[in-house]
N, C-alpha and C positions, 0 to 999 in steps of 0.2 A: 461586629468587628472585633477580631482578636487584640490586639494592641495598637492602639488610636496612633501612637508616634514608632509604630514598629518600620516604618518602612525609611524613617530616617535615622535610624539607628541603626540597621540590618542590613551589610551588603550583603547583594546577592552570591548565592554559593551555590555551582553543580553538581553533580555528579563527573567525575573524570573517568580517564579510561586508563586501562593498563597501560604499563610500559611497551612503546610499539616490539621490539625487539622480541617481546614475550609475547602477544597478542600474535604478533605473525604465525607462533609455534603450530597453532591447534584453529581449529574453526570455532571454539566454544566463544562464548559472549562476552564480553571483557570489558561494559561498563562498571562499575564500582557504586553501587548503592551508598546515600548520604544513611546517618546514623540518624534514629528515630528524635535523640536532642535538637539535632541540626535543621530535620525535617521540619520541628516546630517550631524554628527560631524563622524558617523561610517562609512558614507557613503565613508567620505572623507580620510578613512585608505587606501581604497582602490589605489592599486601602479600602477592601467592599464599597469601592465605588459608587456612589448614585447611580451612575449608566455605567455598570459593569460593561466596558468595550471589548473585555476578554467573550461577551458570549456575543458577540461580534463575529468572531472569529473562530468558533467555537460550531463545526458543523453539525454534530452529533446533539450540540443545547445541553453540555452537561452548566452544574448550577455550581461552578468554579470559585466564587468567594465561599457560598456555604462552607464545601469541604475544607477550604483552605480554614476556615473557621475552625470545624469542629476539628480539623488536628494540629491546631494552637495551642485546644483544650485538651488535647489527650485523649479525643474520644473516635478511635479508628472507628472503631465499628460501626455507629452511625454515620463516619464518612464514608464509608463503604455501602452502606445503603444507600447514600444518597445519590453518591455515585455510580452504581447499579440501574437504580431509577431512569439513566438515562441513557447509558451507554453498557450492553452488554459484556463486553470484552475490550474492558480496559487495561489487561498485561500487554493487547495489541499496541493498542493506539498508546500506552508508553511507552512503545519500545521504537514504533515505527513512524509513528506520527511527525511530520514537519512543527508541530506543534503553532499553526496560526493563532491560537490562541493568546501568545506571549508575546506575537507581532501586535498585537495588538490590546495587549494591557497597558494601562495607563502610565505604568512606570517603565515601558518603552520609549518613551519618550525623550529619554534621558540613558535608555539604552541597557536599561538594567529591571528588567520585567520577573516577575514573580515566576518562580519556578514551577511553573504549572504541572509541566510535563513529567518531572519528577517526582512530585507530591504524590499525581495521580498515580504513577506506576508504584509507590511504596504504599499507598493505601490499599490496591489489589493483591500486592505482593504478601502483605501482611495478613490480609484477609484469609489465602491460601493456607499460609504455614498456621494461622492461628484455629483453623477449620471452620472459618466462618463462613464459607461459601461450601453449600447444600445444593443439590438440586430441590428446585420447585417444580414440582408435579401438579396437575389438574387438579381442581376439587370434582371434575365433572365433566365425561367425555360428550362432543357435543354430536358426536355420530357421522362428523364431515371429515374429508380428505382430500388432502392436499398435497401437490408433489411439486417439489424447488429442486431446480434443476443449476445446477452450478457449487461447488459446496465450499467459494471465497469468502469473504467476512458477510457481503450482502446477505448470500444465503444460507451460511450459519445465523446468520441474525436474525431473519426471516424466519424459519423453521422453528428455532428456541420459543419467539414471542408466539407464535403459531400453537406450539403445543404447550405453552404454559395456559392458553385458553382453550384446551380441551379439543384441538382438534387430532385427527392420526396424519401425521406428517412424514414423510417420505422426501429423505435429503439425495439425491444423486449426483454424483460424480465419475465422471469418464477415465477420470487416473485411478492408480489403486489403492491410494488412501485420501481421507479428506481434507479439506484443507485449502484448496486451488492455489493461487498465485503467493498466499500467507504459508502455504508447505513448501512449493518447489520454484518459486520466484522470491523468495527473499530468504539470504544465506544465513545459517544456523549461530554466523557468529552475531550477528545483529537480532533475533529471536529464536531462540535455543524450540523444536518442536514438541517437547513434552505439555510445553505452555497449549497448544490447541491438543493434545492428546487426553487433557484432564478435562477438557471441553467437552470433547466427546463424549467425555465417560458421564457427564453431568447433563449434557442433552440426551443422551440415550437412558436414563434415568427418568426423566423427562417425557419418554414415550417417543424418542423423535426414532426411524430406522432410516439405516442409510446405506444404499447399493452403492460400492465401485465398480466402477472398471465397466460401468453403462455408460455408453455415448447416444444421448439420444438424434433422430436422423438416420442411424444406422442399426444400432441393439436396437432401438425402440424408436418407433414412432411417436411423432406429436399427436398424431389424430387416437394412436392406444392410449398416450397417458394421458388425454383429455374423454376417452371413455370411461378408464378406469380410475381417475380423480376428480373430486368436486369440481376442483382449482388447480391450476399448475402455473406455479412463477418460474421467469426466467432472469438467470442472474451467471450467466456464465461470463460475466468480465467482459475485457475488451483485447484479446488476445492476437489481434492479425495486425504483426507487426510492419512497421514502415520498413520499405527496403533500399537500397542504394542501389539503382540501376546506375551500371557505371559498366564500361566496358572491363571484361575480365573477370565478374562477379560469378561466375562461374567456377574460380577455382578453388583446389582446396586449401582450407585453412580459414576460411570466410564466413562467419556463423553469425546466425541471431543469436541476439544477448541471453536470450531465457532458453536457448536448448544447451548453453554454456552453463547455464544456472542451472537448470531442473537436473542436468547430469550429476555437479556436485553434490545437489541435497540429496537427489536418491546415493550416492556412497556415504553419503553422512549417516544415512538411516540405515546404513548397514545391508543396501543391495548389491547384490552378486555382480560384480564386474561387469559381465557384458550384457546383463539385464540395465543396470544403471545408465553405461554407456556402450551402445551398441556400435558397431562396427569401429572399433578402436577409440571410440570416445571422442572428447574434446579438452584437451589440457593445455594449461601454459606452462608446465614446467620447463624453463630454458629455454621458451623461446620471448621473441622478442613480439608484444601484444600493442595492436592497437586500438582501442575503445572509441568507435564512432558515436558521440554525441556525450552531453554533458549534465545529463539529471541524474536522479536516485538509482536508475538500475545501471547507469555507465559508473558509478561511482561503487556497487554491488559487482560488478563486472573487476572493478581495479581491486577491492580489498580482494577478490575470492583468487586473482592473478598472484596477487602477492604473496597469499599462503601458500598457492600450487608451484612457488620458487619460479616466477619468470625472470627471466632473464632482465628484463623490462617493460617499461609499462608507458603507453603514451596516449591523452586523452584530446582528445580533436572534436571542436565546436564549430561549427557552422556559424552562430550569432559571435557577436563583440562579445568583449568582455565587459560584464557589467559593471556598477561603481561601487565601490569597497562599500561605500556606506552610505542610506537613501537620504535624500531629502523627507523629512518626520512631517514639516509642514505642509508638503505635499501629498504624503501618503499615506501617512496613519490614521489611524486603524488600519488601514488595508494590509493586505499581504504585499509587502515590496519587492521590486527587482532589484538586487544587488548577488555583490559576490556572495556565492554559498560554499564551505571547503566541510568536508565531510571526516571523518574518520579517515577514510578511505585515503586520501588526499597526502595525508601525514604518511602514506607507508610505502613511497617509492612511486614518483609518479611526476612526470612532464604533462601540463595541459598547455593546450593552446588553443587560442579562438580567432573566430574567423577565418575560417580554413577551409576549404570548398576540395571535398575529394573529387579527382577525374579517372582516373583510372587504375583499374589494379594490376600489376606488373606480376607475372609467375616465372618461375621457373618448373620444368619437366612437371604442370600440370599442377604447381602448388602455388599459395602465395607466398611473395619474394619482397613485394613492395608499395607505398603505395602513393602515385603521382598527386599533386594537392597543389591549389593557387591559393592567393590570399586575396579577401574579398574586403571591401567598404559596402555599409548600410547607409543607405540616403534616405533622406523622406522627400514623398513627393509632396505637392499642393494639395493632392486630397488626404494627405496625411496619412500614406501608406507608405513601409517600409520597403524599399526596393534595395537590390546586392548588385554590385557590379566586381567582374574580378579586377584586381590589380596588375597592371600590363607589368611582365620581367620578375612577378613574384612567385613563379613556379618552384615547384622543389620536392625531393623525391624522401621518403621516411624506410626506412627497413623494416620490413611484417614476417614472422609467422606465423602470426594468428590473429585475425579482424576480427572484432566483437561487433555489430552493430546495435546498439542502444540507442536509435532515435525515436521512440516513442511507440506507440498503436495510435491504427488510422479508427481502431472500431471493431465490434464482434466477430469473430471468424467467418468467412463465408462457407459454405458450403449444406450440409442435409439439413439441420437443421432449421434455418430462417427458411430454406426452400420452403421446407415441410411446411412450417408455420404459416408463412404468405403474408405474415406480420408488415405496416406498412412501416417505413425508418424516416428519421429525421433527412433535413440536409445535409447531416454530416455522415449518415449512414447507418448511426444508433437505432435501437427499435422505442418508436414513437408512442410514449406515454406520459400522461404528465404527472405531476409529483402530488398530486390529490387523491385521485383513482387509483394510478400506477395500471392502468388497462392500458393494453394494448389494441389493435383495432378490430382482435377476435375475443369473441366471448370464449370467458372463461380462462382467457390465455392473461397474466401481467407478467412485467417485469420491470425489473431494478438493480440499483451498483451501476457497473462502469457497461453492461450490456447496454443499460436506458442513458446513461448520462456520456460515456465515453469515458477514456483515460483518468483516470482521477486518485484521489485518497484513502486510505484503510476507514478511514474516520467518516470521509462520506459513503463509504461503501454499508457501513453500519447505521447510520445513519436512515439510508434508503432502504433497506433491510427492514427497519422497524416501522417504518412509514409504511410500505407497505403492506407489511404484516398485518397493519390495523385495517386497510381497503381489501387485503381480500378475505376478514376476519367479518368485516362489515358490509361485502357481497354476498360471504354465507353465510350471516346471520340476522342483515339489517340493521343490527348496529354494532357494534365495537368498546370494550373498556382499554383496550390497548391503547396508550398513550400515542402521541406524533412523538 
């Protein structure tokens, strides 16, 4: 432990953000890094715990007092190993992480939890600019091959651990750079792209090759890349998003959240207009937007509105609103339900919850509006949440442009799972479990949000590396790859 009575001496201190006014200007990233002093005066709140309840919460199992430790003492560098050791790409997970880990450190309790999330992204940070992050190449090719199909944090994660043990690893992706939903689903001002760019250039170092602009299903069969590789995981996310059947969902101006998003990032990176955004694109500058649903990408949906100059911005929940602040005795550790307000939140933005869309109003073939009751959550006796609308609470909002951000139900359908014949959970995920990571055909795994559903950057790496070791230890019998 760094300083026995640090944690009663040391309020906690963040990182802040820019001035909104300024932040609005540009898409660039506009957290504010603490100063390397500061860093170790937070460092040193940390209580090392007997039951560290931060790895608790902690899906990735990084070993969070250690490092909070070693940069007490001043010694980055071995925080950065140690933090390495467990979690591949940590510029991600501190940039994008909900950080459960802090829900659930002990000095949550009182509401003021060790700056986890911080620490870890200045320990990477520094690693970078200091050139302490090398690629690590094989000592020894082991002669097998392996092809990951998907190229989001899972299987970036996968492929890395893959080819640091000697195998030839073949990363693919169907878009034309890699990256998946961490390149073209999360906006550049919340993780700037050169951060996965340097990634690249460190796993291809590494031995790993990587095809775009392959969709397999269609370029390529499952049944070719299981002739033509050892092994082939699947890790393409969970991309088939939920929709609002409502009458009038047919008109224009009514889009899913991520072809709203993947258009901006591709003009971030600098593509041609109508390659970025094809047949006139999807903008809100001026007009007046409304964000169905109330998580991380409706909330990616409002900040990336605000920069493109809407007009306005209004964000509509389904569920209540939840309680400013949870009951501790009830929940911690755990991850809580309460209000969460984002960046995003601060930069021009009406929400409202409980809100039940009925239908969308056009005019000459566009959207114009959009019809909405106001619903009560009851619990029944078997203790299920059931919605009733509110009679007389109708009311109409003014659209020209619907984002829908309610979620993913699960993996895309179409050639690929055909192809595969893979069998899925009840929820529709492809069914493996977190041991094996097999799927119900030889030679075929997978993992991230394809195997588990909708989920985390941090579990997505996570499961990445998990199974990196099973199918490291299908083709080889056993494994030094770490869980």
């Amino acid at each position: 432990m760094g300083k026995v009575t640090g944690f009663l001496e040391i309020e906690r201190h963040d990182r802040i953000y820019e001035k909104t006014e300024l932040r609005l200007k540009s898409f660039g990233e506009f957290v504010k890094p603490l100063p390397p002093v500061e860093l170790n005066a937070q460092a040193a709140r940390c209580m090392d715990c007997g039951i560290p309840f931060c790895h608790t919460g902690c899906p990735v199992n990084n070993q969070i007092p250690d490092w909070n430790n070693l940069v007490y003492h001043d010694q980055w560098q071995q925080a950065l190993i140690n933090l390495h050791s467990t979690n591949n790409f940590p510029e991600f997970t501190g940039r994008i992480c909900p950080a459960p880990c802090e829900a659930a450190c002990t000095l949550n309790i009182d509401d003021n939890p060790v700056t986890i999330k911080t620490i870890e992204c200045a320990i990477v940070d520094r690693g970078w600019e200091e050139g302490w992050i090398v690629p690590v190449p094989p000592t020894a090719n082991t002669g097998k091959t392996v092809a990951v199909v998907g190229s989001g944090p899972a299987g970036m994660a996968c492929a890395q651990q893959l080819a640091r043990v000697g195998h030839a690893v073949t990363l693919i992706e169907r878009q034309d750079r890699i990256g998946g939903l961490l390149r073209y689903g999360i906006p550049d001002f919340k993780m700037a792209k050169h951060l996965i760019d340097r990634r690249i250039d460190q796993m291809a170092a590494e031995g790993v090759t990587f095809r775009t602009n392959t969709e397999i299903g269609s370029d390529v069969s499952i049944d070719q890349l299981l002739s033509e590789f050892d092994a082939v995981v699947l890790t393409g996310g969970a991309e088939w998003p939920r929709n609002l059947d409502i009458t009038g969902r047919e008109l224009t101006g009514i889009h899913y959240a991520m072809d709203f998003l993947i258009q901006q990032n591709k003009r971030g990176a600098g593509d041609d207009e109508a390659e970025a955004a094809p047949e006139g694109g999807i903008s809100a500058k001026g007009k007046h937007v409304i964000v169905v649903g109330g998580g991380d990408t409706g909330s990616d949906c409002i900040g990336t509105s605000a920069r493109q100059s809407a007009a306005s911005i209004t964000q509509i929940e389904i569920m209540p609103k939840p309680p400013v602040k949870e009951n501790k005795a009830l929940v911690w550790p755990d991850w809580p339900v309460k209000l969460r307000s984002s960046h995003a939140h601060d930069e021009g933005v009406e929400r409202d919850w409980a809100v039940l869309t009925k239908n969308a109003v056009g005019k000459d073939g566009r959207i114009a509006a959009l019809d909405c009751v106001r619903v009560e959550w009851q619990r029944t006796p078997d203790d299920r949440m059931t919605m009733r609308e509110i009679p007389g609470s109708e009311f109409r909002i003014k659209a020209d442009l619907v984002l829908l951000a309610m979620g993913f139900l699960g993996p895309r359908r179409g050639a690929l799972l055909d192809q595969a014949g893979v069998e899925l959970d009840q929820r529709g995920n492809v069914l493996a479990n977190t041991v094996e990571y097999r799927t119900s055909r030889e030679a075929l795994f997978a993992a991230g949000d394809m195997r588990r559903g909708q989920s985390l950057v941090v579990w997505a790496i996570r499961e990445g590396r998990q199974c990196a070791r099973a199918v490291d230890q299908f083709l080889m019998g056993e494994s030094s790859l770490p869980r």
